[in-house]
Structures are given as C-alpha cells and as structure tokens.
KOLPAKOL-152074 format. One record per residue (C-alpha): x, z, y; residue in one letter. Coordinates in steps of 0.5 Angstrom, whole numbers, plus 2048, in hexadecimal, padded with zeros to 3 digits. Layout:
<r <X; Z; Y>; A>
...
***
This chain:
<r <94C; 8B0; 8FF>; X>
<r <94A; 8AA; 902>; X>
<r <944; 8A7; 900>; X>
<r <946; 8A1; 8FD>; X>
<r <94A; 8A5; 8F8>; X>
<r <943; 8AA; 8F7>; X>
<r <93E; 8A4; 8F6>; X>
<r <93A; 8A7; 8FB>; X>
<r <937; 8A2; 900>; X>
<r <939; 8A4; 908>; X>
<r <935; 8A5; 90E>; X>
<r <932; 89F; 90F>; X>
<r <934; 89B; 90A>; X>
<r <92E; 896; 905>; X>
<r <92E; 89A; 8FE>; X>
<r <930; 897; 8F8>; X>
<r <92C; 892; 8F5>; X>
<r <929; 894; 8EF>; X>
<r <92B; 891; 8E7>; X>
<r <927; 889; 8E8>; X>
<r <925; 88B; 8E0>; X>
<r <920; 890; 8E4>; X>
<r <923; 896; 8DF>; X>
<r <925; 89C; 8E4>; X>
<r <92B; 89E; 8E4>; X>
<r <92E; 8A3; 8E1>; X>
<r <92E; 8AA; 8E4>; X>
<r <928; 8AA; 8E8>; X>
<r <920; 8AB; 8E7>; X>
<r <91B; 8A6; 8E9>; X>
<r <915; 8A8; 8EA>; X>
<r <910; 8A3; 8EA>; X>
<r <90A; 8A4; 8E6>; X>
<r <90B; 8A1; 8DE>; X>
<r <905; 89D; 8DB>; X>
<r <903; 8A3; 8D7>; X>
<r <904; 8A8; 8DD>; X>
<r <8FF; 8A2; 8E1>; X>
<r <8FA; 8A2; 8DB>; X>
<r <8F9; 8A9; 8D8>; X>
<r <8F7; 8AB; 8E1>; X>
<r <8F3; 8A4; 8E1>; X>
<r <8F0; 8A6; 8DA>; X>
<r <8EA; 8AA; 8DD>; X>
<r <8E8; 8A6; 8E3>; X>
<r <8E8; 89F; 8DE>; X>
<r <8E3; 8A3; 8D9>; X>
<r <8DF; 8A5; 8DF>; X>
<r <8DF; 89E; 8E2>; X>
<r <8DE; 89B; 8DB>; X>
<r <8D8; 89F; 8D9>; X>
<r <8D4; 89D; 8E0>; X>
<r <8D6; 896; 8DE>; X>
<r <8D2; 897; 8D8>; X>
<r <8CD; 89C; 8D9>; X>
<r <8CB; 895; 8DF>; X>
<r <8CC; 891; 8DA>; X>
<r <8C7; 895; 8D5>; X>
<r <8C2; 896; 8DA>; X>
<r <8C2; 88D; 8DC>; X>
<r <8C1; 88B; 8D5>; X>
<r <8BC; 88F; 8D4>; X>
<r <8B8; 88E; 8DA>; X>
<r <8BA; 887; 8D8>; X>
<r <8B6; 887; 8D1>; X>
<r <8B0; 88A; 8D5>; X>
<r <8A9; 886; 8D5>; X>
<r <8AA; 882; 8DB>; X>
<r <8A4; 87F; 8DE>; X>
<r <89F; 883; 8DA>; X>
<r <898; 880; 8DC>; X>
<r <89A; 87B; 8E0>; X>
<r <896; 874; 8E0>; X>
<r <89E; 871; 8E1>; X>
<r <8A1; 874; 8DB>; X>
<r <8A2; 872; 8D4>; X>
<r <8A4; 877; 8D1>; X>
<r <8A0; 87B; 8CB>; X>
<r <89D; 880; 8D0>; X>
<r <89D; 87B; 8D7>; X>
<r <896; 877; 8D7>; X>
<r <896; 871; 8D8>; X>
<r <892; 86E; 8D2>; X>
<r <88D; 872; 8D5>; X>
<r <88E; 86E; 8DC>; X>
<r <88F; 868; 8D9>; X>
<r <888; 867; 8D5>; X>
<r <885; 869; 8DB>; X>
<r <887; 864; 8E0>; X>
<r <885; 85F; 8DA>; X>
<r <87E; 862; 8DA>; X>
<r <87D; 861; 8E2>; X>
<r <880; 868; 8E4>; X>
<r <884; 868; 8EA>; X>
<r <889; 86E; 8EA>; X>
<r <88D; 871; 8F0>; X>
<r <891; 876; 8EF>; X>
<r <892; 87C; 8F3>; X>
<r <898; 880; 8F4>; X>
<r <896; 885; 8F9>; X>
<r <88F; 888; 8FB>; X>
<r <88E; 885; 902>; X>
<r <88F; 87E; 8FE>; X>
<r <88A; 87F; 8F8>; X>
<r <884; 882; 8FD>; X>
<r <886; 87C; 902>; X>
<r <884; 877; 8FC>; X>
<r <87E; 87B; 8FA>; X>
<r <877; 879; 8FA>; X>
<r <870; 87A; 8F7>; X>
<r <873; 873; 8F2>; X>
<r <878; 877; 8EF>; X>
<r <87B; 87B; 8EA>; X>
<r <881; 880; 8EC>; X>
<r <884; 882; 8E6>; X>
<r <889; 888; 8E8>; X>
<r <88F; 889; 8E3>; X>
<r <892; 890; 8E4>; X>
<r <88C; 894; 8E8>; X>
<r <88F; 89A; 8E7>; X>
<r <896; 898; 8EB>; X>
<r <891; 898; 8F1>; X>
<r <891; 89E; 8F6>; X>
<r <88B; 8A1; 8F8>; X>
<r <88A; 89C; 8FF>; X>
<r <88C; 897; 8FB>; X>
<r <886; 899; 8F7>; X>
<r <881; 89A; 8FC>; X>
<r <883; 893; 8FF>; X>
<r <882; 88F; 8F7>; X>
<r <87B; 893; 8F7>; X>
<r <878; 892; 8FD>; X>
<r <87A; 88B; 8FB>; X>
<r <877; 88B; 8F4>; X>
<r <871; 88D; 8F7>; X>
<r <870; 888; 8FD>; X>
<r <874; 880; 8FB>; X>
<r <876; 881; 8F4>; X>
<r <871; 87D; 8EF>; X>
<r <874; 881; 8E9>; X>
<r <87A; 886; 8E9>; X>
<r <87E; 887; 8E2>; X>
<r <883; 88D; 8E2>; X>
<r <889; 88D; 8DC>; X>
<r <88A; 894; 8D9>; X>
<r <886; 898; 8DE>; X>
<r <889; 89F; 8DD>; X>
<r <886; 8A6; 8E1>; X>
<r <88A; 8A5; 8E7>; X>
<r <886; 89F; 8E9>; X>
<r <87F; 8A1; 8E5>; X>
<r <87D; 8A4; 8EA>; X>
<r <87C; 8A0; 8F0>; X>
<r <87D; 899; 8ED>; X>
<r <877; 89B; 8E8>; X>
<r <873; 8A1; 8EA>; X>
<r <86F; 8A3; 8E4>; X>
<r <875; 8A2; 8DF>; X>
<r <87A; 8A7; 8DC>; X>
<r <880; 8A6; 8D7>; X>
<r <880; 8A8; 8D0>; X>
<r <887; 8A9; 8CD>; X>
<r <88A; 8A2; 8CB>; X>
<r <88B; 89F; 8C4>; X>
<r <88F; 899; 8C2>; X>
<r <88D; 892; 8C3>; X>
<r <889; 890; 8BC>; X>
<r <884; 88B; 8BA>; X>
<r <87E; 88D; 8BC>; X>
<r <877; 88A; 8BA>; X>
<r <871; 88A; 8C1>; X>
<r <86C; 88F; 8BF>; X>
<r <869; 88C; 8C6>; X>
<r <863; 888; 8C8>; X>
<r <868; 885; 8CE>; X>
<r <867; 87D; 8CD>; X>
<r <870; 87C; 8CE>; X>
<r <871; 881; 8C9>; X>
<r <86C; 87F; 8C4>; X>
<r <86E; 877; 8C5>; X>
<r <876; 879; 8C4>; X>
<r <874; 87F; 8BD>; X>
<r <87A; 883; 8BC>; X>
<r <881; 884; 8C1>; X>
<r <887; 887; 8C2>; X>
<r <885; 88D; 8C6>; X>
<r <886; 895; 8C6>; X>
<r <88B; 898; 8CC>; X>
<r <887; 89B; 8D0>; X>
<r <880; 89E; 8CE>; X>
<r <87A; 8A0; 8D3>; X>
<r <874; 8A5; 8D3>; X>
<r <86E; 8A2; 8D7>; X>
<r <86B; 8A7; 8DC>; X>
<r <863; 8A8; 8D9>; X>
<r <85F; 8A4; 8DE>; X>
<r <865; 89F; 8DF>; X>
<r <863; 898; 8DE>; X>
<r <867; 895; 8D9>; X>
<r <869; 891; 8D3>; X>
<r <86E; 895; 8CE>; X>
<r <872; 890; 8C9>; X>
<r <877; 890; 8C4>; X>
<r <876; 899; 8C3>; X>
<r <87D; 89B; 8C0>; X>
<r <87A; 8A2; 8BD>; X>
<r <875; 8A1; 8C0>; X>
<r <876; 8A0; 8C7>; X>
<r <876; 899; 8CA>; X>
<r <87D; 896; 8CC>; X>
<r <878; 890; 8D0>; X>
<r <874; 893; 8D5>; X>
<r <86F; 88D; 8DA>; X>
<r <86D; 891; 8E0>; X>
<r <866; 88E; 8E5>; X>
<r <867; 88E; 8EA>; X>
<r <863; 88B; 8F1>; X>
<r <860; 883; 8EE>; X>
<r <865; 880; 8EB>; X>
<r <86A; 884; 8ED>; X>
<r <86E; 889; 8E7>; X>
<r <874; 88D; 8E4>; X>
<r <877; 88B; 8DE>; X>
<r <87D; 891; 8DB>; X>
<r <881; 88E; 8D5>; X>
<r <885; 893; 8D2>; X>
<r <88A; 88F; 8D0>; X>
<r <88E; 889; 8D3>; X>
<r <88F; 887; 8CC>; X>
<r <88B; 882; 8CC>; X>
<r <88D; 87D; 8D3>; X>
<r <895; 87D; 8CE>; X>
<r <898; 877; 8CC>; X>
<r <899; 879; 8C6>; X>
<r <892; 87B; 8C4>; X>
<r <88D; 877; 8C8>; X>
<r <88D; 873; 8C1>; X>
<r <88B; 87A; 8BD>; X>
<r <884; 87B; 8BB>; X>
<r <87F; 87A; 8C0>; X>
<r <883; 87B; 8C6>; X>
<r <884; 874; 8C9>; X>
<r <87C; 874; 8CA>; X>
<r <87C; 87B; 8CD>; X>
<r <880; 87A; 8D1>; X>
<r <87E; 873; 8D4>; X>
<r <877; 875; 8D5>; X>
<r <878; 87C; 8D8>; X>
<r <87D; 879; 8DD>; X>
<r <87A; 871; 8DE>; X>
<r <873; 873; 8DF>; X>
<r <874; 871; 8E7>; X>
<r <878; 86C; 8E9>; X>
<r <87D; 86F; 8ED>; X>
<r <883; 874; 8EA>; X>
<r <887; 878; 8EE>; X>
<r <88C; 87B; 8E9>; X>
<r <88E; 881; 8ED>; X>
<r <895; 884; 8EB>; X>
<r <896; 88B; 8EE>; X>
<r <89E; 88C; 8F1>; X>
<r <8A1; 892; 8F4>; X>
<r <8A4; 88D; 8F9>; X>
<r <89D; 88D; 8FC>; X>
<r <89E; 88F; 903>; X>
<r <896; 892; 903>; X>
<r <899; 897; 8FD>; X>
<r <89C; 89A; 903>; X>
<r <899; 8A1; 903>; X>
<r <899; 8A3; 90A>; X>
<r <89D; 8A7; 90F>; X>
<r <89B; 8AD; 90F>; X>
<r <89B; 8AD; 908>; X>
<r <8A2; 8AA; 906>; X>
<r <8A5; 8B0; 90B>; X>
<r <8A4; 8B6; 908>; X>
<r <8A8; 8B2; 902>; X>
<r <8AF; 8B0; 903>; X>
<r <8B0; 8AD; 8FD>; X>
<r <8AA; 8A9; 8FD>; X>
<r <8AE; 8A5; 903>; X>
<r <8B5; 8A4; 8FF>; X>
<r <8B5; 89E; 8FB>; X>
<r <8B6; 89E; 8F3>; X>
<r <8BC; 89A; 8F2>; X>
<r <8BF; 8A0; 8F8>; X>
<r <8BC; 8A5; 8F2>; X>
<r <8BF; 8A1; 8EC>; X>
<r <8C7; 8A1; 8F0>; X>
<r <8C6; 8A8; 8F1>; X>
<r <8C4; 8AA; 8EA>; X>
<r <8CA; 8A5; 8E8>; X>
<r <8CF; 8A9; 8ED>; X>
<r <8CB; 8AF; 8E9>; X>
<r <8CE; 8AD; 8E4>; X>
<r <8D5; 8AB; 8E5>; X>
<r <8D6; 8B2; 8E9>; X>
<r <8D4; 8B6; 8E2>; X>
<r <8D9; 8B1; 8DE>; X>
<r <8DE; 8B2; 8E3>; X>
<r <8DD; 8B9; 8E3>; X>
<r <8DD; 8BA; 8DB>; X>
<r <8E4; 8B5; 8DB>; X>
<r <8E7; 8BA; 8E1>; X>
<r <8E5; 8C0; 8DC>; X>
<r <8E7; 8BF; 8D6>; X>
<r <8ED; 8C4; 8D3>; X>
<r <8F4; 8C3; 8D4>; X>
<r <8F5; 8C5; 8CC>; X>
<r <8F9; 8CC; 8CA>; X>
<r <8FF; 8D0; 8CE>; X>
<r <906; 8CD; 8CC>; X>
<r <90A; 8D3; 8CE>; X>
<r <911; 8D0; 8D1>; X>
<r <918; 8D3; 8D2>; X>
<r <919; 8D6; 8D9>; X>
<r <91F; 8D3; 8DD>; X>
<r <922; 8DA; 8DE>; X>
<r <923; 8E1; 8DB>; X>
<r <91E; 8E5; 8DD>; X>
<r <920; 8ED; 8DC>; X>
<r <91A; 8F2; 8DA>; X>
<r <91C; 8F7; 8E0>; X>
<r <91A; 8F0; 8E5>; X>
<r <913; 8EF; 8E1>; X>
<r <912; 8F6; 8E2>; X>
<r <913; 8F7; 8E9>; X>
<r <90F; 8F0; 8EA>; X>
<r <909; 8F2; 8E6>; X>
<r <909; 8FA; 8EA>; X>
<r <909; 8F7; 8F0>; X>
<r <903; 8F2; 8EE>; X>
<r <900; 8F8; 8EB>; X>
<r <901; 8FC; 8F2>; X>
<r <900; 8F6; 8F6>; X>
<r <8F9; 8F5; 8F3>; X>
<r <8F7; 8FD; 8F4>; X>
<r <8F7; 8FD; 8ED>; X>
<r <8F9; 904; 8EA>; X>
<r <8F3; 904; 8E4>; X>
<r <8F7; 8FE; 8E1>; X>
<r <8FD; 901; 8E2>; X>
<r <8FC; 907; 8DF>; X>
<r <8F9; 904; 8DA>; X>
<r <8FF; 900; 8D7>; X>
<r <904; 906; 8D8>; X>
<r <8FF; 90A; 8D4>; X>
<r <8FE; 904; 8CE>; X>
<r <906; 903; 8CE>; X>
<r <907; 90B; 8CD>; X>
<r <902; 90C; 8C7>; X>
<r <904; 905; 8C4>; X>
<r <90C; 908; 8C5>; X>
<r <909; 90F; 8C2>; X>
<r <905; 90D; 8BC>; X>
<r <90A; 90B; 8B7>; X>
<r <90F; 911; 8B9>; X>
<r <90A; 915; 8B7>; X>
<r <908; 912; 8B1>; X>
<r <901; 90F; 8B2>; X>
<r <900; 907; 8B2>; X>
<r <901; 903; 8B7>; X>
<r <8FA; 901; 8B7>; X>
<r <8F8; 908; 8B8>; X>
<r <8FC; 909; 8BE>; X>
<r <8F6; 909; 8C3>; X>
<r <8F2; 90E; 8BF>; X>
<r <8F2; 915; 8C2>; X>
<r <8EF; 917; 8BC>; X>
<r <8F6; 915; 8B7>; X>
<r <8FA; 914; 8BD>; X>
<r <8F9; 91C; 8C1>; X>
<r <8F9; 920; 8BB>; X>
<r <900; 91D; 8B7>; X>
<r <902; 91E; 8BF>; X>
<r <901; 925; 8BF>; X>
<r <904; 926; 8B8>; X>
<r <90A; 923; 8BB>; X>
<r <90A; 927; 8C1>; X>
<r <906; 92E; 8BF>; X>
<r <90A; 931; 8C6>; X>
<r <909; 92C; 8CA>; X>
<r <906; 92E; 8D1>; X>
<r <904; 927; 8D4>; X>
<r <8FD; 925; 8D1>; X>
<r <8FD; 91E; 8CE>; X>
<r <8F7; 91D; 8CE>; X>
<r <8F7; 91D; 8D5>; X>
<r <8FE; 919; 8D6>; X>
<r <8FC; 913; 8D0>; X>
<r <8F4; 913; 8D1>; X>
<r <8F2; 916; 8D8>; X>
<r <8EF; 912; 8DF>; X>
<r <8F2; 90D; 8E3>; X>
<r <8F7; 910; 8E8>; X>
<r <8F4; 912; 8EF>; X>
<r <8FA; 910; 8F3>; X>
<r <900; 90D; 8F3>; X>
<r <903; 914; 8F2>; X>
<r <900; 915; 8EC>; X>
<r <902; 90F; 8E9>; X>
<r <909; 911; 8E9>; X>
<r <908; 917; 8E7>; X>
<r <904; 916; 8E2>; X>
<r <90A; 90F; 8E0>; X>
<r <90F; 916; 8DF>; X>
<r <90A; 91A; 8DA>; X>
<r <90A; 914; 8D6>; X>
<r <912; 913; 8D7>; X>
<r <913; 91B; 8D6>; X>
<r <90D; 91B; 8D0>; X>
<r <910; 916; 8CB>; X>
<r <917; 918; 8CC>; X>
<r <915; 91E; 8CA>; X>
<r <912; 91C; 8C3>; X>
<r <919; 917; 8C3>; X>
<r <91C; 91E; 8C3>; X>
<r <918; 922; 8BF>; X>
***
C-alpha cells in the first residue's frame, strides 16, 4: 500500500500541517501540559515564594513603624530630642553631636558636658576610653540609663537594682537642679550607692534613687538618669522635666550629644578576640537570609511531605492466574532466605482451611487450645503430630520446608477424607 493511500508521511517529507483552530487532530495524544496540569506542579513553589514575599513584607513594615531617631537632637518624633536641643541653643548652649567615640573624646574639654545616650551599648574598650576621658577633659558626664554592664567602670561605687517603670517622681534630694525642677518623669533604672561614695541620690523609686549625682575631682562629675524619658519630645513639657533637664545638660557652655552605633569602628573588638568566634565575623543580614532559607526549606519539606490520600485499587490490565502469583511470591520468599515466613503462611492458611471442617470458628483457627483437641477428635488414629505440623518452629532448611508443605497437604486431606 503506498503511502499517499495510508496517509503516512514518506521519508523525507514536511508533515501535515496541523488544524489552523489549534484542535489536535483526531486519533492522536498531545502532550503538552494543560493549564491545570501547570498549576497543580507549580502550586507549592508559588505558596513557598509567596510566603517569603510576605514574611519580607511583615518584617519591613514592622521595622518601619519602630521609633526612628529615638534621642537624637535632629528628630521630631515622640522619642527624638529636639526640643530638648532647641531650647539649649536659645540659652547660649552650643551642641556638637557625635556618632562615634573618636568624635565625642576629640570635642571634649574641661568646658563641656558629654552626654552619652545608650552606655550599656559600649564595649569594654570603649569603655575604658570614655572613663579615661570622663576623668581628665570632661566638665560633667551625663549617662542615660546606665544598667550593670557599664555601672562598673563608667561609675565605680555604683550598682543597679531592678528596674521600674517611668512615673512621677518627687526629688526627695538637696540637689539644687532637682529641687529647682520638683517633680519629673523618672524611673527605668534604680541604683545602690556603695557606702563611702559621695553622692547625691534624687527621685528614690521604692527607695532607691533613680537620679545619682557623683563628685568627681574640682568641677568635674557623673550624673546617672535612670531613664531617658525626660529628653522625649513628647514629655519635655510634662512635669518638671523641662527645667531638669536644661540644668542637668546646660550647666557648661558646650554639649556633645554622644549617640553610641554599633557601625563605630573602635567597637571592633580585636583580633585575637573575633577568631575563636566565626559567627561574630559573619555579617547580620547573611544570619537573617540564612534563617530565611531556614525556613523556606522547612516549608518546602512540609510541602513535598504531605500524604498522597488513600489507596485506589485498580483493575490489572492482564489475568493473573493464582499458580503464577504463587510461584512468584515462593521464589521471593526463597530468594530472601525467608523460610520462617514461609512457613508461616503455609501454617496459617492449613489451620484457617481445618477450622471450619472441624466445627470450630474461624476465629478460633489459630488457638492450639480449640484448634488440636477438635483435631485429635477427628483423627484419634492419626500418626502425625499436629501440634508439630500446625504450630511447630521454622524449618531448618530448604528441605524441611517442602517437607513440612506435603504434611500439611497430606493432613488436611486426611480431615477432608475422614
């Protein structure tokens, strides 16, 4: 039959070309993915992608409502300080801000108040630096919220009690700057002044002062506020927290307004003490995208992991006869050296076979108890021992096995018989 007559295309030839409506033609499969088909494999991708895309859209929106500029004499927002800084340029203060230690010791004199906003964020060399400054160019030194990791070297003498929350608070003091301003917003931190230490202690919060004013050598001194509070925008007008704060950080001509970062490079802690710890020279956004990818592998895990739902059972395509399931199931047992389970199966069809020829339930098939003595009553004379051949050990060998298939064989017809 040629093959113009078959419709078959010839070596060589261009195929037909297909439907222009794009329907395949009748009598063949395609098998290009349908829209569904695309969607039920990409579904689990997109959800993984999706959930990545909101967790980063959580984590910015809720960093973006975070204060921003908290302390800083530039801000305007509630907890920024610019209030604060204004007044103090109108009463003839000038102010230099400092972001790192190098800039706030270089603008410091024996003229100046040194206000440090965040102590505790200072390392243990940096800390050694600001004393060794505090004791020899600074006029006044102002610490915000000192707690026990900087009580100890930035004021000796000093230890911090357990916090409490920012109330109003009356002096209780002889300190002219807190009796002139009366009540203010203190609290935070609460300090114990060593016995010996001199020391004025102002606004005690359950008995320990929130406000501690430390001598130092002539004119210079250490003041601890327990709390910041009283440098926010949004309470500078509240109380007496205005006039505190105005004598406590005008009382010298010049102010350096010093806002710890943990971008100042002499934060660096040195070398010998960064190489026993890798993750300390591993920046933090690698640490974040780690937990991120963390995360995405768990989900994709969960994803990949979920059930299949129940068995279906299905038609087989062929016939199966029971002699070639048999013989493949034997060769599987023998293969695998497993004549205990074969045995054991041998054992268990024989009795569920006997039972009911011998009048006890099915149920009841595996019993030696019901099973061997409606079995002996059956067969009184028979010499083969049941209870061997329905429930005795695992065959040795090969053998044995056979041996023990033809017993069974042999004892069930013999009850068919009977």
């Amino acid at each position: 039959m040629s093959s113009a007559t078959t419709g078959a295309p010839t070596p060589g030839s261009t195929p037909t070309a297909a439907d222009p409506s794009g329907a395949t033609p009748p009598g063949t499969t395609s098998t290009a993915l349908s829209a569904r088909q695309i969607w039920t494999r990409a579904r689990g991708a997109a959800l993984v992608v999706a959930l990545i895309l909101i967790g980063g859209l959580v984590l910015a929106t809720v960093q973006s409502t975070e204060p921003r500029g908290a302390l800083d004499p530039r801000s305007t927002d509630p907890h920024g300080s610019r209030a604060v800084a204004d007044l103090l340029k109108e009463r003839g203060v000038t102010l230099t801000l400092a972001t790192t230690l190098d800039e706030a010791t270089a603008a410091t004199n024996p003229g100046t108040t040194l206000l440090v906003t965040a102590p505790d964020l200072l390392t243990d060399a940096q800390q050694a630096t600001l004393r060794s400054t505090m004791a020899n160019s600074v006029g006044r030194t102002v610490l915000l919220g000192p707690g026990s990791p900087s009580l100890r070297t930035l004021a000796p003498g000093i230890t911090s009690a357990p916090d409490t929350a920012v109330t109003d608070l009356e002096p209780a003091c002889a300190l002219p700057a807190a009796t002139r301003a009366g009540s203010a917003d203190l609290g935070g931190e609460r300090y114990e002044v060593a016995p010996g230490t001199t020391a004025d202690s102002c606004y005690p919060s359950d008995g320990r002062p929130t406000l501690v004013r430390l001598h130092g050598n002539g004119t210079t001194d250490t003041v601890l506020l327990g709390s910041p509070d009283i440098l926010h925008n949004a309470r500078l007008d509240q109380q007496g927290n205005a006039s505190l704060a105005l004598q406590l950080l005008g009382s010298r001509p010049h102010l350096v307004w010093y806002l710890p970062s943990l971008y100042d490079a002499s934060a660096d802690a040195p070398e010998d003490d960064t190489t026993g710890n890798f993750l300390a020279l591993i920046p933090s956004g690698w640490l974040w995208g780690t937990l991120q990818l963390a995360l995405a592998a768990l989900l994709a895990a969960v994803w990949r992991g979920r059930r299949l739902g129940p068995l279906v059972t299905e038609r087989l395509p062929v016939a199966l006869r029971a002699s070639e399931a048999t013989e493949g199931r034997a060769r599987l047992y023998r293969k695998a050296n497993a004549r205990d389970r074969a045995a054991s199966v041998l054992r268990t069809a024989t009795r569920t076979r006997l039972a009911p020829l011998l009048g006890v339930p099915t149920r009841d098939a595996h019993s030696p108890e019901l099973l061997l003595p409606a079995l002996s009553a059956r067969l009184p004379g028979t010499t083969a021992d049941p209870k061997n051949l329905l429930f005795g050990p695992a065959p040795a060998d090969d053998s044995t096995l056979i041996r023990l298939a033809d017993q069974l064989d042999a004892l069930e017809r013999e009850v068919r018989t009977s």
